[in-house]
C-alpha positions in Angstrom: 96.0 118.0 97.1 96.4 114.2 96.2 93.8 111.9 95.7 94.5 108.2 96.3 92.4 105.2 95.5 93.4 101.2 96.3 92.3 98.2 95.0 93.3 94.8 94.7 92.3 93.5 97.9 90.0 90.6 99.1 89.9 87.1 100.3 93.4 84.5 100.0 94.2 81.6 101.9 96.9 81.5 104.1 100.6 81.4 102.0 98.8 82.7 99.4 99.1 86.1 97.4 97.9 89.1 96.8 98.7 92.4 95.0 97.6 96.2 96.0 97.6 98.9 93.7 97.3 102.3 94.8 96.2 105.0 91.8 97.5 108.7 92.8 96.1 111.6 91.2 97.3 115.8 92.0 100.5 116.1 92.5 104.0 115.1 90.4 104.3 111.7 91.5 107.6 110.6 91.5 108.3 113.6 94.3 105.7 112.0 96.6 106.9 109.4 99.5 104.4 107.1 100.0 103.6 104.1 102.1 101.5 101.5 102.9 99.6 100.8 106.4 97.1 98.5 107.5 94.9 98.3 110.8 93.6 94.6 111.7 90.3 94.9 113.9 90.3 96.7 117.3 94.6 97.6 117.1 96.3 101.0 115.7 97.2 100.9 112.3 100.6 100.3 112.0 103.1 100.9 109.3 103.9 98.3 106.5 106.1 99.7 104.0 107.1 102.5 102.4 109.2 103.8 99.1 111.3 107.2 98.3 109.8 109.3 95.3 112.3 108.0 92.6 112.0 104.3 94.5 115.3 104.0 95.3 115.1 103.6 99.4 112.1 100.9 100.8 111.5 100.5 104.0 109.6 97.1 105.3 107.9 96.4 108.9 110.4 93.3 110.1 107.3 90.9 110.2 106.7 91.4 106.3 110.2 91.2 105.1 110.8 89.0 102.5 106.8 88.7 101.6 106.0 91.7 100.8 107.1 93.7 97.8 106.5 97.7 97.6 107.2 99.0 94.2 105.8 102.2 92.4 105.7 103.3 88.3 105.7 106.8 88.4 104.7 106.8 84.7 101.1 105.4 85.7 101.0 107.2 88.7 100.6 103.6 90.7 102.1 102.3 94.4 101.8 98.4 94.7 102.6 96.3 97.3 102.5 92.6 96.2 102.0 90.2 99.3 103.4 86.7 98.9 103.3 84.0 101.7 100.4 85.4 103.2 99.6 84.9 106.7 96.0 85.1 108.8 97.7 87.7 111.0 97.9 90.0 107.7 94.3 90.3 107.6 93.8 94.0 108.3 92.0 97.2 106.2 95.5 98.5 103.9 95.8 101.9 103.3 98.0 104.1 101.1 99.3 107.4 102.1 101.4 110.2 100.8 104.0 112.2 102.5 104.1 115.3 100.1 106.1 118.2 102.2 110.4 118.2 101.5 111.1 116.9 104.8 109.3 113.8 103.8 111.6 110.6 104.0 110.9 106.8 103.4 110.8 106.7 107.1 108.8 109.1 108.1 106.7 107.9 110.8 102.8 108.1 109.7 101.8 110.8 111.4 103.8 113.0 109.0 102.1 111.8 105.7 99.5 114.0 104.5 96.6 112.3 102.6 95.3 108.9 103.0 93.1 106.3 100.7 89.7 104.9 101.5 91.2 101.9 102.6 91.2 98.0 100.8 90.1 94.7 102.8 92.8 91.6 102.6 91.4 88.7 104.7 93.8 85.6 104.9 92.1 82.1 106.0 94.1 79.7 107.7 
């Protein structure tokens, strides 16, 4: 079982930033994949980024490449994703997630991670 909690989210203009943290809780962290999605009103979430356990591979969706930062400390237990050059079409709910079982990868698709958080609001005016 893994508990996951975000913050950090709320209200920046557009090229402006923003940084997510994601606390984890039950399981040894730094063998957990985990990622970052986000679902804007009335589409699918879709995937953003997401990291290896030890944070050596990252993967990015193309539109958020070279604005968005996912890192992790395994010592605090903590995902972030810091969001730089924001855009209005980033406005979405953000969610963490873990992929826990071994055949977890950094690009696992999201319907193969296991637990999710509650979910943080970003909204980016124009």
């Amino acid at each position: 079982q893994v508990q996951l909690v975000e913050s950090g989210g709320g209200l920046a203009q557009a090229g402006g930033s923003l940084r997510l943290s994601c606390a984890a809780s039950g399981r040894a962290f730094s063998t957990v994949v985990m990622g970052w999605f986000r679902q804007a009103p009335g589409k699918e979430r879709e995937f953003v980024a997401a990291i290896s356990g030890i944070g050596v591979d990252i993967y990015y969706k193309d539109s958020v490449k070279g604005r968005f930062t996912i890192s992790r400390d395994n010592a605090k237990n903590t995902l972030y994703l810091q969001m730089n050059s924001l855009k209005p079409e980033d406005t979405a709910v953000y969610y963490c997630a873990a992929c826990v079982r071994d055949r977890c990868k950094y690009y696992s698709p999201q319907n193969e991670y296991d637990y999710w958080g509650q979910g943080t609001q970003v909204t980016v005016s124009s």
